[in-house]
SEVEXTI-847740 format. One line per field, with one value per residue (C-alpha): residue number from 1; residue in three letters; x, y, z. Coordinates in steps of 0.5 Angstrom, whole numbers, plus 2048, in hexadecimal, padded with zeros to 3 digits. Layout:
// residues N
n <- c(NUM_...)
res <- c(Ala_...)
X <- c(X_...)
Y <- c(Y_...)
Z <- c(Z_...)
END
This chain:
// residues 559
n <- c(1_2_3_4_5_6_7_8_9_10_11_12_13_14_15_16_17_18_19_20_21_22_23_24_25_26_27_28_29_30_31_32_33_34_35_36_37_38_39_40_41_42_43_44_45_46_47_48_49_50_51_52_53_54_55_56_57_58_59_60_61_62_63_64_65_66_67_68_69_70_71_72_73_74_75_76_77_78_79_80_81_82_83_84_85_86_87_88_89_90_91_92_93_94_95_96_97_98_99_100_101_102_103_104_105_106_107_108_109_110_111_112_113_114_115_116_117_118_119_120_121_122_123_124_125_126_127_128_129_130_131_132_133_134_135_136_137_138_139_140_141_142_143_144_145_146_147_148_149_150_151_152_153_154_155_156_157_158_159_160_161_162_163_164_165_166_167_168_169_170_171_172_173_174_175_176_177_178_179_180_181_182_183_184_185_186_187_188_189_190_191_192_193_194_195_196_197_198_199_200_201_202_203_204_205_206_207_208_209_210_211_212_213_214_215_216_217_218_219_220_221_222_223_224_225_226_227_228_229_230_231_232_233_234_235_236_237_238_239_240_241_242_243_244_245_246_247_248_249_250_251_252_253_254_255_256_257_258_259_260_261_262_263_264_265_266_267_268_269_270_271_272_273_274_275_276_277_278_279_280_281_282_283_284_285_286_287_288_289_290_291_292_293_294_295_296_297_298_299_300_301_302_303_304_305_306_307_308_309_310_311_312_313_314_315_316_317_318_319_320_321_322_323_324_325_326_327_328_329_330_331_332_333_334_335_336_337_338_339_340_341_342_343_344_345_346_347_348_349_350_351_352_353_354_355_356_357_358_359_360_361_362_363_364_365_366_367_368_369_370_371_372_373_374_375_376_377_378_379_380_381_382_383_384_385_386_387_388_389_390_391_392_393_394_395_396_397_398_399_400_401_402_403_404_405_406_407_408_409_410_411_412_413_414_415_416_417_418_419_420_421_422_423_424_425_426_427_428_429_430_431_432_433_434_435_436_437_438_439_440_441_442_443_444_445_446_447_448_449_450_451_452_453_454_455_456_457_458_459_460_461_462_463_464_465_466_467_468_469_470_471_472_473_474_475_476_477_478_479_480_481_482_483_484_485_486_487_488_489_490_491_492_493_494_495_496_497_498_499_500_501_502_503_504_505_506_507_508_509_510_511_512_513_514_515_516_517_518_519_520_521_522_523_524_525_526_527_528_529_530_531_532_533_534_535_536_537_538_539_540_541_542_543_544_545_546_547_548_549_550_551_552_553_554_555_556_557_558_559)
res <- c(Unk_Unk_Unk_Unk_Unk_Unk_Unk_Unk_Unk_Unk_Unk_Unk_Unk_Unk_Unk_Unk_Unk_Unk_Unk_Unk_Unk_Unk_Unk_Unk_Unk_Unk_Unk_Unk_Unk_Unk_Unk_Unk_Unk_Unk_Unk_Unk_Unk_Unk_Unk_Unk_Unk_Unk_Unk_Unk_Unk_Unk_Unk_Unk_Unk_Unk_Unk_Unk_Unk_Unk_Unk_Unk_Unk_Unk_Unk_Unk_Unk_Unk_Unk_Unk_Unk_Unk_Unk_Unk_Unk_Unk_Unk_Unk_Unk_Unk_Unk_Unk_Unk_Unk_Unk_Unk_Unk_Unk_Unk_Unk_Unk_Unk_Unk_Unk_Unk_Unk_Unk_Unk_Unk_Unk_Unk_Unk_Unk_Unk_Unk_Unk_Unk_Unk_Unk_Unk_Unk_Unk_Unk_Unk_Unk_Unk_Unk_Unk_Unk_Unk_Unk_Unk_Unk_Unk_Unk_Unk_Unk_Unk_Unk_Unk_Unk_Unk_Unk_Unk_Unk_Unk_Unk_Unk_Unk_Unk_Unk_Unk_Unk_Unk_Unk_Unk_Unk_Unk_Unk_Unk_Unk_Unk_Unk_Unk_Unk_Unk_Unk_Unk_Unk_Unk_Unk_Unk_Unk_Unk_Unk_Unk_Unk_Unk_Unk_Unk_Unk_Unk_Unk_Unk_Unk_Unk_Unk_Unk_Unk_Unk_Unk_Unk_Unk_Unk_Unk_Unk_Unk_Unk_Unk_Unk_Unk_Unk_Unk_Unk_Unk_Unk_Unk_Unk_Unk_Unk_Unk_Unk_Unk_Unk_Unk_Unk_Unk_Unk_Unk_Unk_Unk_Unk_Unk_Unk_Unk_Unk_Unk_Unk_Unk_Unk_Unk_Unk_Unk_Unk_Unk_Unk_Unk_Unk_Unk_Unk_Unk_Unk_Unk_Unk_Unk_Unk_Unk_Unk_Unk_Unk_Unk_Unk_Unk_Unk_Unk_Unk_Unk_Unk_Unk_Unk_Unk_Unk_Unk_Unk_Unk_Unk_Unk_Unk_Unk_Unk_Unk_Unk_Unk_Unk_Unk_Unk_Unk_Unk_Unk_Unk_Unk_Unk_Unk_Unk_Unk_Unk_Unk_Unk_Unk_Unk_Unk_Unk_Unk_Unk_Unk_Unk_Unk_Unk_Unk_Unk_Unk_Unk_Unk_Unk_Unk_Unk_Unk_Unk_Unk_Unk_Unk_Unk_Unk_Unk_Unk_Unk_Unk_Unk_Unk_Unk_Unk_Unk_Unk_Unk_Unk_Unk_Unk_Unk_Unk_Unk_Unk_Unk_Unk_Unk_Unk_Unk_Unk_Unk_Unk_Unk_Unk_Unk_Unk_Unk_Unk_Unk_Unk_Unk_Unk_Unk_Unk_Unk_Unk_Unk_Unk_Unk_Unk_Unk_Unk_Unk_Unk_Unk_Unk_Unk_Unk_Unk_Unk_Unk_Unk_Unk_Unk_Unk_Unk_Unk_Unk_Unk_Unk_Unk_Unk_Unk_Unk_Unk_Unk_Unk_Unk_Unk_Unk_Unk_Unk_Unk_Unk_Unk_Unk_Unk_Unk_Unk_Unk_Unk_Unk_Unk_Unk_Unk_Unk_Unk_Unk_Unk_Unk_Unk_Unk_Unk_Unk_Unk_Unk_Unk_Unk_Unk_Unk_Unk_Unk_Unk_Unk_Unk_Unk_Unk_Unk_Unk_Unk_Unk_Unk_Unk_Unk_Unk_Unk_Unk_Unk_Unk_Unk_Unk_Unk_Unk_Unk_Unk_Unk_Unk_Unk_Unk_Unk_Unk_Unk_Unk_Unk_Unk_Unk_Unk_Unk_Unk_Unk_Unk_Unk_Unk_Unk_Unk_Unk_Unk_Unk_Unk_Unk_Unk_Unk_Unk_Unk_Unk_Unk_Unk_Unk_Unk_Unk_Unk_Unk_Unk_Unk_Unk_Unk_Unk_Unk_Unk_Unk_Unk_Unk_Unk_Unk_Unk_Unk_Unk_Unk_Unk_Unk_Unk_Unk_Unk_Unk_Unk_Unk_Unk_Unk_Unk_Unk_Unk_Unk_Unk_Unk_Unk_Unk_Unk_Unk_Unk_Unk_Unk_Unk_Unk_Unk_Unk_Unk_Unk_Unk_Unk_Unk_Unk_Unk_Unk_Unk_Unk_Unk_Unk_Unk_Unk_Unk_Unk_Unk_Unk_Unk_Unk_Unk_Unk_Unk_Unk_Unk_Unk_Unk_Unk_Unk_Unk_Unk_Unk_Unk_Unk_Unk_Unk_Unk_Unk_Unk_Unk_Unk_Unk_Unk_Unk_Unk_Unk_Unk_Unk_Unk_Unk_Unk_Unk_Unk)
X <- c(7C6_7CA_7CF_7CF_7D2_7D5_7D9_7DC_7D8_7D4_7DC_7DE_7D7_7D7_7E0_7DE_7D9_7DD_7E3_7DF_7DA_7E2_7E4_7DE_7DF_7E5_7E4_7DE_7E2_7E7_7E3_7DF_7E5_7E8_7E1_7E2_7E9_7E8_7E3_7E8_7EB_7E4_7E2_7DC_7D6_7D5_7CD_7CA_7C4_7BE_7BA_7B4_7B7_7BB_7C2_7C5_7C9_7D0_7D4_7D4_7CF_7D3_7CE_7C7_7C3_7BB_7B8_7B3_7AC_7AC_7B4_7B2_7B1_7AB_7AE_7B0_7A9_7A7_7AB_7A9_7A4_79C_79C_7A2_7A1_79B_79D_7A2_79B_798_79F_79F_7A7_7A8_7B0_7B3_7B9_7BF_7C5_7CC_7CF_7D6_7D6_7DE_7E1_7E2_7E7_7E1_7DA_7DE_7DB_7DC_7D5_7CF_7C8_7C1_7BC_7B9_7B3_7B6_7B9_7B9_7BB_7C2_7C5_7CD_7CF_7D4_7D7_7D8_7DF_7E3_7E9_7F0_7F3_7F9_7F5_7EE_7EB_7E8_7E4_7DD_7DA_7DB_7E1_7E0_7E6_7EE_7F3_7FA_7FE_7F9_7F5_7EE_7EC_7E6_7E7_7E1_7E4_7E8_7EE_7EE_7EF_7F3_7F9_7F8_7FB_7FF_803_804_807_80C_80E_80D_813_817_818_81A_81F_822_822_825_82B_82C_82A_82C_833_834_832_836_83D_83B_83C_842_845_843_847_84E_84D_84B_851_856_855_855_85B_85E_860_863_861_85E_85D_85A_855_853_853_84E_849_849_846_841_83F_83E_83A_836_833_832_82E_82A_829_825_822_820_81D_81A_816_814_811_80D_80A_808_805_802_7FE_7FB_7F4_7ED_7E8_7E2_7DB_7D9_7D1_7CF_7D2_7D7_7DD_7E5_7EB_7EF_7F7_7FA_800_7FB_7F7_7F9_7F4_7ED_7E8_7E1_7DE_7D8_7DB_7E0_7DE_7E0_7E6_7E8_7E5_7EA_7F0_7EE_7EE_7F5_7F8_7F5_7F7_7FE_7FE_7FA_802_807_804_805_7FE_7FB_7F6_7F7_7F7_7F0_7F3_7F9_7FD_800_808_80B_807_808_810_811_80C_811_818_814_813_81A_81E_818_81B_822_822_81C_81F_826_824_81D_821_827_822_81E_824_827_820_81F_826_82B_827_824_81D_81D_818_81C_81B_814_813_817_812_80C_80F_80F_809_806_80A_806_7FF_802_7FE_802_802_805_80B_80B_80C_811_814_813_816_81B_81D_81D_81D_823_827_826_827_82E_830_82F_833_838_838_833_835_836_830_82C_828_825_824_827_825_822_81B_817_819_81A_81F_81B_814_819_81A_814_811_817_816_80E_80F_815_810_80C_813_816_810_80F_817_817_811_814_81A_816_813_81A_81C_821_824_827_82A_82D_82F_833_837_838_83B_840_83D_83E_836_837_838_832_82F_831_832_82D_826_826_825_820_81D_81D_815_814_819_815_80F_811_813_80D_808_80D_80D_805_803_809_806_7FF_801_800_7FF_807_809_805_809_80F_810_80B_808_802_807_80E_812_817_818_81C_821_824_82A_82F_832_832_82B_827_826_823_822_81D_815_811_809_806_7FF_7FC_7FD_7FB_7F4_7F4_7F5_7F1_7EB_7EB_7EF_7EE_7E9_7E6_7E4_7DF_7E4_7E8_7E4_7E5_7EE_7ED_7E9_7EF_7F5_7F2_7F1_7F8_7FB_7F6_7FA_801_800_7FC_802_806_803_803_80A_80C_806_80A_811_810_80C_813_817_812_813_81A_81B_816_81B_820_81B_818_810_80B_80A_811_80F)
Y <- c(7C0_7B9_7BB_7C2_7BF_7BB_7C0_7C3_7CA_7CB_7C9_7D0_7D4_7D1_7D3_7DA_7DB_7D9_7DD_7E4_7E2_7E2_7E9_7EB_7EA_7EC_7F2_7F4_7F2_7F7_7FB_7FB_7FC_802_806_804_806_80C_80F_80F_816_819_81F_81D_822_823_824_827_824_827_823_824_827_82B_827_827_821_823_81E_81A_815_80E_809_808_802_801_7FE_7FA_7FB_7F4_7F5_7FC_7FB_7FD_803_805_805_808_80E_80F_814_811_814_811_80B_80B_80B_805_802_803_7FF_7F7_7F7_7FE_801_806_80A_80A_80E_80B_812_813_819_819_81C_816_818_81D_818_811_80F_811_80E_80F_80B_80F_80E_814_815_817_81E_823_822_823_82A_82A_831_835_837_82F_82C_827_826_821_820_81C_819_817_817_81C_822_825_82B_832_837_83D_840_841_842_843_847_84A_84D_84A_849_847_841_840_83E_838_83D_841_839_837_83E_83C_835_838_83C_836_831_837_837_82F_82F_834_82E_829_82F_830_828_827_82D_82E_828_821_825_827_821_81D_822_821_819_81A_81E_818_812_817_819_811_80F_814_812_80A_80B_80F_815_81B_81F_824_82A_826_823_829_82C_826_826_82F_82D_828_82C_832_82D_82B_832_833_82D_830_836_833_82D_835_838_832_831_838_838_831_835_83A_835_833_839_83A_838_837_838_833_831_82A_827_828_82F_82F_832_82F_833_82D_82F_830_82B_826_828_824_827_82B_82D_82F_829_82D_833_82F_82E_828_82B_82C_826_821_826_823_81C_81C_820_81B_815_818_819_811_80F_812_813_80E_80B_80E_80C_805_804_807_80D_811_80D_807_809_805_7FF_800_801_7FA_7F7_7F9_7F8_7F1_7F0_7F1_7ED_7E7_7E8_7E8_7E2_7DE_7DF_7DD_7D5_7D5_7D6_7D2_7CD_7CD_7CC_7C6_7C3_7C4_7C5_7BF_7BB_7B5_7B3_7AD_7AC_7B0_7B6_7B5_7B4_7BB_7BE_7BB_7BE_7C5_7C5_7C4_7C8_7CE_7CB_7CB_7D0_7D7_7D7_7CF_7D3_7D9_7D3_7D1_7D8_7D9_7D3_7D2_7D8_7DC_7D7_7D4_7D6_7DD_7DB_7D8_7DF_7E3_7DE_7DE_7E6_7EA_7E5_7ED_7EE_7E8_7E6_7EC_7E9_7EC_7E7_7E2_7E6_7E8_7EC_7EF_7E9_7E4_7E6_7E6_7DF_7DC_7DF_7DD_7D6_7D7_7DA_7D5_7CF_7D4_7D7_7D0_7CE_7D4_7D4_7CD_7CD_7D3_7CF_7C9_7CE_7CF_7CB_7C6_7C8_7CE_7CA_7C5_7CC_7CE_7C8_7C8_7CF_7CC_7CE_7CB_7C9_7CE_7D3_7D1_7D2_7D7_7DB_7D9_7D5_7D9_7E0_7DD_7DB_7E2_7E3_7DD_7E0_7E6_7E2_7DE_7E4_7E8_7E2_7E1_7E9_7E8_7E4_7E6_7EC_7EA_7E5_7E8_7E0_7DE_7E5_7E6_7E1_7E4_7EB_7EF_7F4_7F8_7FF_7FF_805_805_804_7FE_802_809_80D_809_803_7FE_802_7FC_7F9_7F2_7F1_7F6_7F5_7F8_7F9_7F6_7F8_7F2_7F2_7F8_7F7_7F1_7F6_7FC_7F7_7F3_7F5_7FC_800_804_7FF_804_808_804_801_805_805_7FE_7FF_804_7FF_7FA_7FE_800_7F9_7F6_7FB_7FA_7F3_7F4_7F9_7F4_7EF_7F4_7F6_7EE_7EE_7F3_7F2_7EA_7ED_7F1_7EA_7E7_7EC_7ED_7E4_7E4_7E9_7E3_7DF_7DB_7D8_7DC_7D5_7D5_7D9)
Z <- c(7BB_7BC_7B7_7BA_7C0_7BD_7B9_7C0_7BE_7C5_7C8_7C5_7C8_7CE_7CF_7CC_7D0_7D6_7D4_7D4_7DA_7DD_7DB_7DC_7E3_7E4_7E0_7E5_7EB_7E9_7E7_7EE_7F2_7ED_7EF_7F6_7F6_7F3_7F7_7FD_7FB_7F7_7FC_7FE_7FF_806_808_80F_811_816_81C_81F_825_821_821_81B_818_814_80F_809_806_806_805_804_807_805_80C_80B_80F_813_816_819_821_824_826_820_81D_823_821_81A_818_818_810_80E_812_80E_808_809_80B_804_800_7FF_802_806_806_80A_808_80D_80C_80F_80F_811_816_817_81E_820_826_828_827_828_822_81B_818_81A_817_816_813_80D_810_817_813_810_808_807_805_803_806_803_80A_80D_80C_80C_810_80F_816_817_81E_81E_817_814_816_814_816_815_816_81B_81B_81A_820_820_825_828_821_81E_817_814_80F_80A_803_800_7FE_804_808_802_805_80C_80A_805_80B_80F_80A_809_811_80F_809_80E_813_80E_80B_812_813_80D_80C_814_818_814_812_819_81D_817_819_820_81E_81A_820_825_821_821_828_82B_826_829_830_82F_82B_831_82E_832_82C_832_82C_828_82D_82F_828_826_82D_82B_824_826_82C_827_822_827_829_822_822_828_825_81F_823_827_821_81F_824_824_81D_81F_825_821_81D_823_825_81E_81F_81B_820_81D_81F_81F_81D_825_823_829_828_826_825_821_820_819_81B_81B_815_80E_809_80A_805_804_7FF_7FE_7FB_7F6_7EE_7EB_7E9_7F0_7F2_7EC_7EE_7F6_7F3_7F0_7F7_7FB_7F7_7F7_7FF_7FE_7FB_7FE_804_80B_810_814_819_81A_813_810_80F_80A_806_803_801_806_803_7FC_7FE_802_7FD_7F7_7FB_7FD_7F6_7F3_7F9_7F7_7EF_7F0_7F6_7F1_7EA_7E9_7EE_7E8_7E2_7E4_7E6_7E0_7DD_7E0_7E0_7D8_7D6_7D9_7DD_7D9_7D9_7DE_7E5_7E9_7E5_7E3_7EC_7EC_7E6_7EA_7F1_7EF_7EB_7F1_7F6_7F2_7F5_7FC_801_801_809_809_805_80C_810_80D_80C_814_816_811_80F_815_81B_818_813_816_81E_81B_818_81E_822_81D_81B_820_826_82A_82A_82C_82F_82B_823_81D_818_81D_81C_816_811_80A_807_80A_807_801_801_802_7FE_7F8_7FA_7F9_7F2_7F1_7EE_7E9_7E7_7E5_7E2_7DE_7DC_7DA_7D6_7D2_7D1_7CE_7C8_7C5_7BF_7BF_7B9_7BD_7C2_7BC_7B8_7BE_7BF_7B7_7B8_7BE_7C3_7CA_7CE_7D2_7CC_7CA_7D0_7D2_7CC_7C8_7CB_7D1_7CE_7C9_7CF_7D2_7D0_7D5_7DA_7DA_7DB_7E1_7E4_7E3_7E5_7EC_7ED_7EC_7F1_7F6_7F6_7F8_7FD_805_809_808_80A_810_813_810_811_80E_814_816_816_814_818_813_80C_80A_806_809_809_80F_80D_80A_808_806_80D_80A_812_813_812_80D_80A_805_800_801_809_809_806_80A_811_80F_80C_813_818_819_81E_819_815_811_810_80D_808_802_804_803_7FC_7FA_7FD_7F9_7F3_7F3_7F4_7EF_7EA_7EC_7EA_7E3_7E1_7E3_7DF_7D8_7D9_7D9_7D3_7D0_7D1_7CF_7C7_7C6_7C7_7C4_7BD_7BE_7BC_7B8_7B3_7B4_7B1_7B6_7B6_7BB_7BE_7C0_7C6)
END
């Protein structure tokens, strides 16, 4: 046994096995937010259950709780039948099931779950006829479709096709609006503008080009009755869209007449097969990327998110790279290997373990305070006491963000530098070439596996952090994109939505808490994902260099 321990053997069990309980508990966290995650956009069966007074109860089962016998009140024994109070009387450690349902209708009931108990009613029957409605204000609705009205006619509704055409019809009026704002009123209103600048330019200059004037004001009066005229057919098409009506039932069998101009999907879950129920899953996941929140946050979708966590992360990686890779460098390159360098190589390795919020502070106080207070006094001096720069903004979140990622990449690039020979420097130098020949031309693309490394390493965790940026640009709801089509069209001053502020808003901060639970597991899971794709293209990309100098005949410890 002694020998045994002494032969370092229990070392190699005890480090395999620390190994795979590692991954193991990865895999199942993954694994757990996935399912979660997922879920969010399976249709799931709708139920209706009966009371002893005759109510009836519709909605989804979102979770089921057993209650044990000793947290019951005296009341809520009271209300339990002497037979089934009976029966928990004969059990060692008597439960009772309780349902938390989610019953939708929030704008209806002020609530949109409810928590009962099983004994209470009936036993759940999913009736083919209960359907699902995706509105744009106050959740989802449950109930049953009565009829449809649109000008005046009534038509009884009863199938998913039937639901599919009506939806159908309107998304047909919806693509009309967005053809005529795009053919008719941008391209007027763009005239219009066009026309305005000659105008105002003609009379500062103080023409007497009076035809010419009159011509100019004749062409943008006409523009802009043109203008009138397709907003006028636009907002007819809305109102027609606005008088179609679903006429619906909730659970207390009350009667709502819901307006397809806020109606985002419908569908009956009862009725749908499991190819329909994927086909469902896939729409919903493509409405989930590309569609905005709704809801403060615990509805819709997460494109305005993933698009600033995507342009945070490429201005983070032009502003972190080049200052890593010139100092990763200078560090291993031309400085000598005195105390000044190790305290330098000692300092960054320890700004990599600084709190991210220390690195916010700084950004707010010295990135947004200072030197962007100094840019709207120099440049924006007509808009203060408004600030342009002097605010949080995208460029800000940047560079905090690039000075945090700063440590991991100098070390990473330096570390890569480390693992070239020597003997391609002094071949480089046999041949005639310059120090920053060699550098330049020979060790840094060798280094370039270790490059792309510290990038993908920094774009990693830059895109997990959510501290620093609260402080620094990242808001609940972005009105606008940071990039659209008016100069100079990326606008690094605006704020912007962020995954990881996402998750933490909609998990914590929202009204509708329940609601939001399984958003939050499917922010997370597309977040999770985005980073681990990161990582196996950085893996791939760095194996291909990998290869390609394994050819010129170098060892595979070299890098």
């Amino acid at each position: 046994m002694i020998n045994w321990f002494k032969s370092g053997r229990p070392w190699i069990w005890l480090t395999s096995m620390a190994v795979t309980v590692s991954v193991l508990s990865m895999l199942t966290v993954l694994l757990f937010i996935g399912w979660k995650g997922m879920a969010h956009f399976w249709p799931h069966a709708v139920y209706e259950w009966k009371g002893a007074h005759n109510q009836s109860l519709i909605g989804q089962v979102y979770q089921k709780q057993e209650v044990p016998w000793e947290q019951l009140s005296i009341t809520q024994r009271q209300s339990i039948p002497s037979q089934l109070r009976q029966e928990l009387a004969q059990e060692t450690l008597p439960e009772l099931e309780r349902l938390v349902i989610k019953v939708g209708n929030r704008d209806v009931y002020g609530y949109g779950f409810i928590s009962q108990f099983t004994h209470e009613w009936s036993k759940p029957i999913a009736e083919p006829d209960l359907l699902v409605i995706e509105r744009k204000r106050g959740g989802q609705f449950f109930g049953r479709v009565v009829a449809y009205e649109s000008e005046g006619h009534t038509q009884s509704v009863n199938s998913q096709d039937q639901l599919e055409h009506l939806l159908d019809l309107v998304e047909l009026e919806h693509e009309k609006i967005d053809a005529l704002n795009e053919k008719s009123v941008k391209p007027l209103t763009k005239g219009i503008e066009r026309k305005e600048t000659v105008l105002n330019q003609l009379l500062q200059d103080g023409s007497n080009d009076h035809k010419r004037i009159a011509e100019l004001e004749s062409i943008e009066e006409q523009l802009r009755a043109n203008r009138q005229q397709a907003e006028l057919h636009i907002e007819q098409i809305r109102e027609h869209i606005e008088q179609r009506m679903l006429v619906v039932k909730d659970m207390h069998n009350d009667t709502h007449r819901i307006s397809f101009a806020t109606i985002l999907d419908a569908w009956y879950p009862n009725q749908m097969t499991v190819i329909d129920k994927v086909g469902h899953w896939f729409k919903q996941g493509a409405e989930f990327l590309f569609s905005e929140p709704r809801e403060s946050n615990s509805e819709g979708g997460v494109f305005p998110a993933i698009f600033g966590t995507i342009l945070l992360v490429i201005l983070m990686s032009v502003a972190v790279m080049p200052l890593g890779v010139l100092a990763g460098l200078y560090l291993h390159e031309y400085a000598h290997n005195n105390w000044f360098t190790r305290l330098i190589r000692i300092t960054v390795q320890n700004l990599a373990g600084v709190p991210s919020i220390v690195y916010g502070v700084f950004g707010l106080g010295f990135f947004v305070y200072t030197l962007g207070g100094t840019i709207d006094e120099l440049f924006y001096s007509d808009n203060l006491p408004a600030p342009t720069f002097g605010t949080p903004g995208l460029l800000w979140a940047s560079l905090t963000l690039a000075m945090l990622t700063l440590p991991v990449v100098v070390v990473t690039i330096e570390d890569g530098l480390s693992r070239i020979p020597r003997s391609v420097r002094e071949g480089a130098f046999a041949l005639g070439a310059t120090k920053s020949e060699m550098i330049f031309k020979v060790v840094l693309p060798m280094a370039m596996p270790a490059v792309l490394t510290a990038l993908i390493l920094a774009v990693a965790r830059a895109a997990g952090e959510v501290a620093p940026l609260m402080l620094v640009g990242v808001v609940k709801l972005a009105p606008n994109l940071p990039i659209d089509g008016q100069f100079p069209y990326i606008h690094l001053d605006r704020k912007f939505m962020h995954l990881g502020f996402h998750i933490y808003d909609a998990g914590f901060q929202t009204t509708n808490l329940e609601g939001a639970k399984s958003l939050v597991y499917a922010t997370s899971m597309l977040l999770v994902t985005v980073i681990i794709g990161l990582n196996l293209i950085a893996i791939r990309i760095r194996n291909s260099l990998r290869n390609s100098y394994r050819n010129l005949g170098f060892d595979d410890h070299v890098f």
